[in-house]
C-alpha positions in Angstrom: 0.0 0.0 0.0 1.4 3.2 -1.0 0.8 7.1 0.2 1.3 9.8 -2.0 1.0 13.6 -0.6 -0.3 15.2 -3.7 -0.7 18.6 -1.7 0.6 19.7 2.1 -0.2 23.3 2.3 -3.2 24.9 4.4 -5.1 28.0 3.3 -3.4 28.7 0.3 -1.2 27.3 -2.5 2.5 28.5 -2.3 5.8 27.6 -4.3 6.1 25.7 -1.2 3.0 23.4 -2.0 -0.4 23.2 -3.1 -3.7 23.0 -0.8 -3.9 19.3 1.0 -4.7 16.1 -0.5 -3.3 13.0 -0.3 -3.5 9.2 -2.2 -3.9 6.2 -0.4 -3.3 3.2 -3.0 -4.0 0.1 -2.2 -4.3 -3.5 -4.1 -8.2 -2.4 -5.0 -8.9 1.6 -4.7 -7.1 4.6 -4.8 -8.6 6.8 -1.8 -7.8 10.2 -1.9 -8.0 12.0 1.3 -9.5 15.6 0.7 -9.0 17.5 -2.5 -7.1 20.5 -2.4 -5.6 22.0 -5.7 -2.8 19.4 -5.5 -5.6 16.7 -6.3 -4.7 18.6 -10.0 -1.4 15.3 -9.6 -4.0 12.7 -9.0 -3.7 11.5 -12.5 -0.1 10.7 -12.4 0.0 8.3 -9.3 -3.9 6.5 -9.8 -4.0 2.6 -10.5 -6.4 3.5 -13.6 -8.2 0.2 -13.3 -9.6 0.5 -9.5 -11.9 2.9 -8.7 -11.8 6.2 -7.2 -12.7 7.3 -3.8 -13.0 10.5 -2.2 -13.0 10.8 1.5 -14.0 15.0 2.3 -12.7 15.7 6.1 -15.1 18.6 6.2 -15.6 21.8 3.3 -13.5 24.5 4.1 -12.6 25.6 0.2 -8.8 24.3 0.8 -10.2 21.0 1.1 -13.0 21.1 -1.5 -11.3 23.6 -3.8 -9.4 20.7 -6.5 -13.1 19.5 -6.8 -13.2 22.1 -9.7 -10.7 19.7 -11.5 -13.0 16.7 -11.8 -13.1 17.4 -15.8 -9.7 16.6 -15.8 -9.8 12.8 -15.2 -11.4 10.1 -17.0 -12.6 7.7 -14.1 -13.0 4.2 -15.9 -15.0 3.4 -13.1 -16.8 6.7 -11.7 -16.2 8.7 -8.5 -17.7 8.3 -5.2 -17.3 11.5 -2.7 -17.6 10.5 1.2 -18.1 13.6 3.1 -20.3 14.7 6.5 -24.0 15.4 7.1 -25.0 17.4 4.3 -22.4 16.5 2.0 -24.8 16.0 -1.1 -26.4 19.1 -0.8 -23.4 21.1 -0.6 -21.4 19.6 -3.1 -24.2 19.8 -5.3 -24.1 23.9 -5.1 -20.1 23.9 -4.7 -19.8 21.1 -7.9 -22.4 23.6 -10.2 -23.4 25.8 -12.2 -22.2 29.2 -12.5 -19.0 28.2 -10.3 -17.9 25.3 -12.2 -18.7 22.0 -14.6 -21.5 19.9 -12.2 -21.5 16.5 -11.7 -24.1 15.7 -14.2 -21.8 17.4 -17.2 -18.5 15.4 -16.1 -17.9 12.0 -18.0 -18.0 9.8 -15.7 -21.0 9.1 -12.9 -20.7 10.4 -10.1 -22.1 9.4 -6.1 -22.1 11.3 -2.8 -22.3 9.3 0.0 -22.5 11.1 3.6 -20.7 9.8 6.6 -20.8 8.0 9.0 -24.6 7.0 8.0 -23.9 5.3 4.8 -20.1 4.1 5.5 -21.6 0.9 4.9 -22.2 1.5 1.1 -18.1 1.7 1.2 -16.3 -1.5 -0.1 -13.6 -0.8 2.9 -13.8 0.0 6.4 -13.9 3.4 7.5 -14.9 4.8 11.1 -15.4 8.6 11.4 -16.1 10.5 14.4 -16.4 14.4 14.4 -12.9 16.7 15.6 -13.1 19.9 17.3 -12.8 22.7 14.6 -14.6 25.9 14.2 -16.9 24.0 11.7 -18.4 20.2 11.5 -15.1 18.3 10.6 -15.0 14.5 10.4 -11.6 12.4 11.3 -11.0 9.0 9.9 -9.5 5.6 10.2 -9.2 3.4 7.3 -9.0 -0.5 8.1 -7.0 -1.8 4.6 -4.8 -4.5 3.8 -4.2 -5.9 7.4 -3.0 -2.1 7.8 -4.9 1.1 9.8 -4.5 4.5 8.4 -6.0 7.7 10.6 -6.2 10.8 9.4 -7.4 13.9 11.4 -6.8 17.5 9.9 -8.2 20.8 10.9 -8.5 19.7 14.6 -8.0 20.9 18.1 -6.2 18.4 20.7 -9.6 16.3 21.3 -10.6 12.5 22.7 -11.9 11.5 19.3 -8.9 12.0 17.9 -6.7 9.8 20.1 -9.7 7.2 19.7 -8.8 7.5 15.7 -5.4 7.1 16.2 -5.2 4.6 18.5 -2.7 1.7 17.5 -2.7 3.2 14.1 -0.1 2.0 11.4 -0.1 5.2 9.9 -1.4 8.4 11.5 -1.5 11.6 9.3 -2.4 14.7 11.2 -2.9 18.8 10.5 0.2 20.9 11.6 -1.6 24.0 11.1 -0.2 26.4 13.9 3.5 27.4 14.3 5.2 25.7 17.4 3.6 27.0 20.8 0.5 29.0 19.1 -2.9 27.7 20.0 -5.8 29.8 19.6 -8.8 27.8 21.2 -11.5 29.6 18.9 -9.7 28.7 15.9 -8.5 24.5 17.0 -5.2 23.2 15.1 -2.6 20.8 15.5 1.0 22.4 16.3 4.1 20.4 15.8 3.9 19.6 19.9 0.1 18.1 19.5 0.9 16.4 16.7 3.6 14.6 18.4 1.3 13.9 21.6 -1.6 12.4 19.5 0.6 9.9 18.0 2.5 9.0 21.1 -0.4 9.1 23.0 -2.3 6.7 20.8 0.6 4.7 20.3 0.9 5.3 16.7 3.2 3.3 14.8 4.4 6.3 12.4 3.4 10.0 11.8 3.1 12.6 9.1 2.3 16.1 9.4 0.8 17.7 6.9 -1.4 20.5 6.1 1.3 23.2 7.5 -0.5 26.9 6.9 0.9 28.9 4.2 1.3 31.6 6.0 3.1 29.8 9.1 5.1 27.7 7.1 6.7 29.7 4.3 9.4 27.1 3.1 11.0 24.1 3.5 12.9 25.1 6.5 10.1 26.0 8.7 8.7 22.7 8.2 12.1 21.4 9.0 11.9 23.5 12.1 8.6 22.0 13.2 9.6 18.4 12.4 12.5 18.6 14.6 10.1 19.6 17.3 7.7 16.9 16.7 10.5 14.2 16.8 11.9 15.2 20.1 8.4 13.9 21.4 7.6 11.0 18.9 10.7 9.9 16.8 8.9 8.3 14.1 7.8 11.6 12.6 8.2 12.9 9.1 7.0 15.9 7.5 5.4 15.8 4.1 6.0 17.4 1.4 4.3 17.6 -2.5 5.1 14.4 -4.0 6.9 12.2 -1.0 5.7 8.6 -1.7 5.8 6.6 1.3 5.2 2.4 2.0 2.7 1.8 4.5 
């Protein structure tokens, strides 16, 4: 199974990166974990013959906003969009008419499934359970392969997220803030709570992802962070457009 950060930046796209999204490919699907503008790369790192999922952590536009891009592919099998309560109605005003192509026009067919009510129409396991964010946000954990993958972006230190992460193989979280900010009105990982979710939960690896744009101007302020996150939980990487990594 194979993980591909496609996009790692929050708010906006910089030379640094694009807005977050991320493939998960497995034997079966490819699983791509919000779409950000760097869901643009999808096409370049799909298994064209398995179908394509994606999994919407919530609908701020720098998780929704490579949904405009949907043109681009040719899914030989369709698309199928998980995303919260609500998710069908939004997308269908977001995914439309005058902002962009809607689903109806794309050449594929298209289905919106909303979480966690209809996680059983999914041909793999997924558990959600709501973070703490200024708006509803869902975090996830992917059972696939023999292998668990948890992913909880746009978050505030919270119970359902340790319960996510617990044991996880993989744990990809939000490194939003800067090292020591937190701002309770607006909840987001910093490199420190990154670090204590996965040691906490006794994650098997990390990834931080998501840094904001504005926080996280280059390389070396990533850098910066990572080194902070490893002094509490080794196994921590930082991501970074394009890093493939063996799960």
């Amino acid at each position: 199974m194979k993980l591909t950060f496609l996009g790692t930046n929050g708010w906006y796209d910089t030379g640094t990166g694009n807005t977050v999204s991320a493939l998960v490919k497995t034997r079966r699907f490819n699983i791509v974990l919000d779409a950000g503008n760097g869901i643009y790369k999808l096409g370049e790192h799909i298994n064209p013959a398995n179908p394509v999922f994606i999994l919407l952590s919530h609908f701020h536009i720098d998780h929704i906003a490579g949904l405009h891009l949907l043109l681009k592919f040719r899914f030989k099998h369709g698309l199928t969009i998980c995303g919260g309560k609500g998710a069908r109605r939004l997308l269908n005003i977001f995914v439309n008419k005058p902002f962009t192509c809607p689903f109806k026009g794309l050449p594929y067919p298209v289905k919106v499934l909303e979480l966690p009510a209809q996680a059983k129409d999914l041909p793999f396991k997924i558990t959600t359970l709501p973070l703490e964010h200024a708006d509803p946000v869902l975090g996830m954990r992917l059972e696939l392969e023999g292998k668990t993958i948890t992913y909880c972006t746009d978050t505030g230190f919270c119970p359902n997220a340790l319960k996510l992460a617990k044991n996880a193989d993989f744990l990809i979280t939000e490194c939003a803030h800067a090292p020591g900010e937190s701002n309770p009105g607006w909840p987001h990982f910093n490199p420190e709570t990154a670090a204590k979710l996965a040691r906490e939960a006794g994650a098997k690896r990390l990834a931080i992802t998501h840094f904001s744009a504005d926080r996280y101007r280059n390389a070396a302020a990533r850098a910066a962070g990572l080194k902070i996150s490893r002094r509490i939980f080794p196994r921590a990487i930082a991501a970074k457009d394009g890093l493939r990594v063996e799960v």
